[in-house]
C-alpha positions as CSV (number, residue, x, y, z in Angstrom):
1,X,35.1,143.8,90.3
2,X,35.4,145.0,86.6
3,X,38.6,147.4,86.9
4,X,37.0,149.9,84.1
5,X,33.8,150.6,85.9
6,X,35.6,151.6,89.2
7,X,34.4,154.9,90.1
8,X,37.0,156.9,92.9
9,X,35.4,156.8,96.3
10,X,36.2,159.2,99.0
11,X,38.5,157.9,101.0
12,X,37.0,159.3,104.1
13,X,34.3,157.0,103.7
14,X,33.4,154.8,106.4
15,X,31.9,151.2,107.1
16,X,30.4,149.5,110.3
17,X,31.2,146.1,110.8
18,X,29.0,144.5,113.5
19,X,29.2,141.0,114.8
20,X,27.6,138.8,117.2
21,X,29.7,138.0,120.0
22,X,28.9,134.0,120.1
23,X,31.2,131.9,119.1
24,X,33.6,134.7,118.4
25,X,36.6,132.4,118.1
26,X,34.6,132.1,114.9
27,X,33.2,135.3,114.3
28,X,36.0,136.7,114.3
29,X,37.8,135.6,111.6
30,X,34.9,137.0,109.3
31,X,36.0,140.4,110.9
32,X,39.9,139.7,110.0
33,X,38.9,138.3,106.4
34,X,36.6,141.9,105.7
35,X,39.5,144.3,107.0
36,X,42.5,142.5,105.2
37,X,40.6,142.1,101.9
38,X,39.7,145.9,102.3
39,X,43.2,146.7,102.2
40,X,44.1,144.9,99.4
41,X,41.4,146.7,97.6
42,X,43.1,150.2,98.9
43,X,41.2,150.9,102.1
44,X,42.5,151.3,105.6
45,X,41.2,149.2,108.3
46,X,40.9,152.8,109.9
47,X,37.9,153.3,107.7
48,X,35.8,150.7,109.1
49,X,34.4,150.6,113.0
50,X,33.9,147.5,114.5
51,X,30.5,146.8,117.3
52,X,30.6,143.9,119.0
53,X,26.9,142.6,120.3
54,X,26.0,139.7,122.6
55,X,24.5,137.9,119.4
56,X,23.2,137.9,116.3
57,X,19.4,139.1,117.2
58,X,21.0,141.8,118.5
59,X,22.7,143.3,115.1
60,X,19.6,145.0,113.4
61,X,18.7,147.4,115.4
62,X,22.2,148.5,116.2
63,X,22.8,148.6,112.0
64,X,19.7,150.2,112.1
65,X,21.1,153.2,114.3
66,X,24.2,153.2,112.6
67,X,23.0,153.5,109.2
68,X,20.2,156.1,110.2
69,X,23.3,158.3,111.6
70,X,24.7,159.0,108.0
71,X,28.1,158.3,108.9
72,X,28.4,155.0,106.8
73,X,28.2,154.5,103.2
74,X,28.0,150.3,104.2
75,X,27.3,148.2,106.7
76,X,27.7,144.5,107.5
77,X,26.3,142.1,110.2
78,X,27.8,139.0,110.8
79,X,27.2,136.2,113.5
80,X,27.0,132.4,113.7
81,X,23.7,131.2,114.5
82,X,23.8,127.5,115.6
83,X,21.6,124.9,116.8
84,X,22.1,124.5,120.8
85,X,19.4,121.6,121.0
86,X,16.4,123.7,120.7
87,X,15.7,124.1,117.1
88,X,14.9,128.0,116.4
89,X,18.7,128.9,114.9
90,X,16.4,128.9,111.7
91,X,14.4,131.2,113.0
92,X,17.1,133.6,114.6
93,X,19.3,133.5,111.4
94,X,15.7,134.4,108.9
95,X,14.8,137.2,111.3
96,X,17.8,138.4,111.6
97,X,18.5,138.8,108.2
98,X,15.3,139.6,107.0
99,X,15.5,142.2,109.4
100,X,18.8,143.8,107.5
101,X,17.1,143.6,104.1
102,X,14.3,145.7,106.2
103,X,17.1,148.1,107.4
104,X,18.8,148.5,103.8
105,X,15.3,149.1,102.4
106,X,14.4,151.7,104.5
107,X,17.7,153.9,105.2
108,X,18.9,153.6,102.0
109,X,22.4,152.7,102.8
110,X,24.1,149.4,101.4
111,X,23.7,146.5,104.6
112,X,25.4,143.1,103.9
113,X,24.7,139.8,106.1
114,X,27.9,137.5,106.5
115,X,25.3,135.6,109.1
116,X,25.3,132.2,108.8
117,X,23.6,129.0,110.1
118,X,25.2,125.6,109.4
119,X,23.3,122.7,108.4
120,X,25.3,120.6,110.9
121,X,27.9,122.4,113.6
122,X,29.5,120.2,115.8
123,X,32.2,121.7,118.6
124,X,35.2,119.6,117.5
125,X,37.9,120.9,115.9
126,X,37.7,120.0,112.7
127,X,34.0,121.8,112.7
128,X,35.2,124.8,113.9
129,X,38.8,124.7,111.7
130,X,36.3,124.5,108.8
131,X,34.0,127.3,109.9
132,X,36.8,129.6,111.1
133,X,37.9,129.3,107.4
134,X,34.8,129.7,106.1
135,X,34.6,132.8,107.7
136,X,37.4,134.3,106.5
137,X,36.6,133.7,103.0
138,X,32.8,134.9,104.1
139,X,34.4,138.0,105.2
140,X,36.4,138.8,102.1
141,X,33.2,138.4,99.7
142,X,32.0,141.1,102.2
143,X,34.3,143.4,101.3
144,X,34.5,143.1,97.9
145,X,30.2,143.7,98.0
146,X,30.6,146.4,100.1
147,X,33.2,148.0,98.3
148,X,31.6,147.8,94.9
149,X,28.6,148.9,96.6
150,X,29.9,151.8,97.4
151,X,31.2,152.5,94.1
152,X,27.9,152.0,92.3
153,X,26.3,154.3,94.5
154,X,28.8,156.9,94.0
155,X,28.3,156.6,90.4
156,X,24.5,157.5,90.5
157,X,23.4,160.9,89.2
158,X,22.4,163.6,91.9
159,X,19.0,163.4,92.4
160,X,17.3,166.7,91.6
161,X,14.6,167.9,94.1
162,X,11.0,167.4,92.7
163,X,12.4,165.6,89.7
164,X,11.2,161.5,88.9
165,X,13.7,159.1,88.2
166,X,13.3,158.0,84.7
């Protein structure tokens, strides 16, 4: 973030974080990497409230409710969508996310995916060391987006009732 376009946010401002509960062991970490990067940027893990869901086709509509509720100025999904022998992890992981671009869209409130689909996922350690890592860094670039989202928004004129943007 550029240090001279920082805008000062309300610090009662609030994000959801919601995460698919499959493979949490790697989930997870994308959770720990978005709430310590937050507070190096100044924010309080107190400001953001974590929803667990079974999995990642479940995070839309919940985002959806959340968002529609006015109580947060972002919102982030994040799951790990793999391939279990029947190929449709493309699928789930498209839909899902195509599905938070929809919510974004609609609500008007920033939505973030930190859902991903490997090319190749393999349960052996060294697979999930590297993914658990991945995460974490995943995570952080979260928080940085969400944060400067935030900021940009706050930075936008008042709209005036009956009055077209320019």
């Amino acid at each position: 973030m550029d240090q001279k376009n920082i805008v000062s946010v309300s610090k009662t401002e609030r994000i959801a974080f919601v995460k698919g509960s499959w493979h949490a062991g790697i989930v997870d970490k994308a959770e720990e990497g978005f709430l310590t990067e937050l507070e190096k940027l100044g924010w309080s893990s107190d400001q953001v409230d974590v929803f667990a869901v079974p999995g990642a086709y479940d995070i839309p509509l919940l985002v959806k409710k959340l968002a529609q509720s006015g109580r947060y100025s972002a919102l982030v999904g994040s799951a790990f969508v793999v391939d279990g022998g029947i190929y449709r992890h493309d699928f789930v992981a498209g839909t899902v996310v195509d599905a938070l671009m929809q919510v974004q869209l609609e609500v008007g409130v920033p939505v973030l995916s930190a859902v991903l689909t490997p090319h190749q996922f393999q349960e052996t350690e060294a697979h999930e060391a590297f993914f658990r890592d991945h995460f974490v860094l995943k995570g952080q670039e979260a928080a940085r987006a969400a944060i400067s989202l935030i900021e940009t928004f706050a930075s936008l004129p008042a709209a005036v009732p009956g009055e077209k943007a320019a």
